[in-house]
C-alpha positions as CSV (number, residue, x, y, z in Angstrom):
1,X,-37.8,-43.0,19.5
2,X,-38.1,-41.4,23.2
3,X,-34.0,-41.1,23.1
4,X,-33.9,-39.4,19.8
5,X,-36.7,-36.8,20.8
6,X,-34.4,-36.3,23.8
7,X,-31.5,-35.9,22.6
8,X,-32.7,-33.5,19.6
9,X,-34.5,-31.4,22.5
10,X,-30.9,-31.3,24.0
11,X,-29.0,-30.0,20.9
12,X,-32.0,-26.9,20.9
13,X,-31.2,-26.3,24.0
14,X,-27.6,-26.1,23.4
15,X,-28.4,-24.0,20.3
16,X,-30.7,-21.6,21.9
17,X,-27.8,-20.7,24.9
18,X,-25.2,-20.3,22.5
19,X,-27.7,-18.3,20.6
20,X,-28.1,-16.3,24.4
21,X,-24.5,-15.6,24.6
22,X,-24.0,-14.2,21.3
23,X,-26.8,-11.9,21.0
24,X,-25.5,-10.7,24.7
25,X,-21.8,-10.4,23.1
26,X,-23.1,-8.3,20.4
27,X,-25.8,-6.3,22.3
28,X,-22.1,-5.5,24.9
29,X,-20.2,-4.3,22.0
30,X,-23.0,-2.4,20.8
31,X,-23.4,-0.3,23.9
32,X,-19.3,0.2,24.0
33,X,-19.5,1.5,20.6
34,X,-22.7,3.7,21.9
35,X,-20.9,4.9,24.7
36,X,-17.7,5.5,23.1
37,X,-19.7,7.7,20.2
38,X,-22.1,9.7,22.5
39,X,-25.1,7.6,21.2
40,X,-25.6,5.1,18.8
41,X,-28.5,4.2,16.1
42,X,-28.6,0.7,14.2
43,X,-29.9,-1.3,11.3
44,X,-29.8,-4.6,10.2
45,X,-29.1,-6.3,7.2
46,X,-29.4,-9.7,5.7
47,X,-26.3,-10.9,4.1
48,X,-27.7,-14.2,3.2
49,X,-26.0,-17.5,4.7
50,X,-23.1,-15.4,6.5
51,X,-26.4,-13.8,8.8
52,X,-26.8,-10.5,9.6
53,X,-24.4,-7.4,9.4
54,X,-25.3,-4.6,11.8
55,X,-24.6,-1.6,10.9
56,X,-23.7,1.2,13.6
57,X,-23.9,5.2,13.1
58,X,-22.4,6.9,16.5
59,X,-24.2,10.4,17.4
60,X,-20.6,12.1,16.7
61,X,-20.8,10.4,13.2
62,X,-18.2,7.7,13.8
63,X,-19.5,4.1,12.2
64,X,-19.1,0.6,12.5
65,X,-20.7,-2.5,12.0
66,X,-21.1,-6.5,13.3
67,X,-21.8,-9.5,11.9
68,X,-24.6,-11.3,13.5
69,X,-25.0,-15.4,12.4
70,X,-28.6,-15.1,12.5
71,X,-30.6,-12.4,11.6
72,X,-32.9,-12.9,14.7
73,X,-29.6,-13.1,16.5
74,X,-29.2,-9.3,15.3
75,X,-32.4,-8.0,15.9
76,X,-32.4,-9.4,19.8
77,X,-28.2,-8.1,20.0
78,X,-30.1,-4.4,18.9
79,X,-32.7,-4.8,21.3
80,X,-30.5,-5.4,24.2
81,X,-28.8,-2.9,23.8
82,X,-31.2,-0.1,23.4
83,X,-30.0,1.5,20.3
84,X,-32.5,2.8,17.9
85,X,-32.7,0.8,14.9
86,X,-34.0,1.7,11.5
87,X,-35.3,0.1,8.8
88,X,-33.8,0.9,5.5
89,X,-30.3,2.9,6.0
90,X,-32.2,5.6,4.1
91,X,-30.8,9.8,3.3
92,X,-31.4,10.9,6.7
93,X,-29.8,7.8,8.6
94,X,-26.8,7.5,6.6
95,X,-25.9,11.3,5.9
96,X,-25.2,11.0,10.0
97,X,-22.1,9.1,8.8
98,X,-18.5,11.1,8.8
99,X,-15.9,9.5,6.6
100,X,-12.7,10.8,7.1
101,X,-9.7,11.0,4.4
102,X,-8.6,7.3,4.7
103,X,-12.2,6.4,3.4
104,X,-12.0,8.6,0.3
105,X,-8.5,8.3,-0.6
106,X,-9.8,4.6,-0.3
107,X,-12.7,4.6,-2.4
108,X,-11.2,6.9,-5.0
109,X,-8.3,4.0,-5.0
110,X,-10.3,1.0,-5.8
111,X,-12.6,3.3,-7.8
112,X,-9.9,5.9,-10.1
113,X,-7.2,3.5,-10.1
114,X,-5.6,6.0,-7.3
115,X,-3.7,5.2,-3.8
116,X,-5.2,2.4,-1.9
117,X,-3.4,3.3,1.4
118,X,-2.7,0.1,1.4
C-alpha cells in the first residue's frame, strides 16, 4: 500500500506543476495582450469538459480570448496577471468590445446567407 500512496502523491505533484506552468503561460499572454491594448479586463467561462475560455476586452476595445483546461487554472492565469475580471460579461463589460468589418461581414455571412470572407 505505502508504494501506491507514493506514487499517487507523485502523479499530484506532477499535476499540480504542470498545473503551475500553464496558469503562468496564460497569466504571460494575458499581460502581452494587456500591454499591447493599453489595459485589459477579463472573465471567465465554463465550457464544460474542454475547461475554461477566458475572455479578454483590451481598454482600446480590441478582444481576445484563451482556453484554460481547468477553470481554477483560469481564475489563478487572471489573477496573475492583474487584470480585472468580471463576473457575468454583462451591457457595460461587453459594449467595451470594437468589432471591425471582418466581424460583421462575418456574422451577417453565416447569419443572411451573405460573404463569409472566407
Amino acid at each position: 500500500m505505502a508504494d501506491t500512496q507514493q506514487a499517487d502523491e507523485g502523479t499530484g505533484a506532477r499535476k499540480s506543476t504542470k498545473a503551475e506552468r500553464t496558469a503562468a503561460r496564460l497569466a504571460k499572454q494575458i499581460g502581452s495582450f494587456s500591454k499591447a491594448h493599453g489595459g485589459a479586463e477579463a472573465q471567465v467561462a465554463y465550457i464544460g469538459q474542454r475547461g475554461a475560455r477566458i475572455v479578454l476586452v483590451g481598454e482600446d476595445g480590441g478582444w481576445g480570448d484563451l482556453v484554460a483546461p481547468t477553470y481554477a487554472i483560469a481564475e489563478q492565469a487572471v489573477k496573475r496577471s492583474g487584470v480585472t475580471v468580471h463576473e457575468d460579461f454583462d451591457g457595460d463589460f461587453a459594449a467595451k468590445v470594437r468589432t471591425g468589418p471582418y466581424e460583421w461581414t462575418r456574422m451577417a455571412g453565416i447569419q443572411l446567407g451573405g460573404p463569409s470572407n472566407g
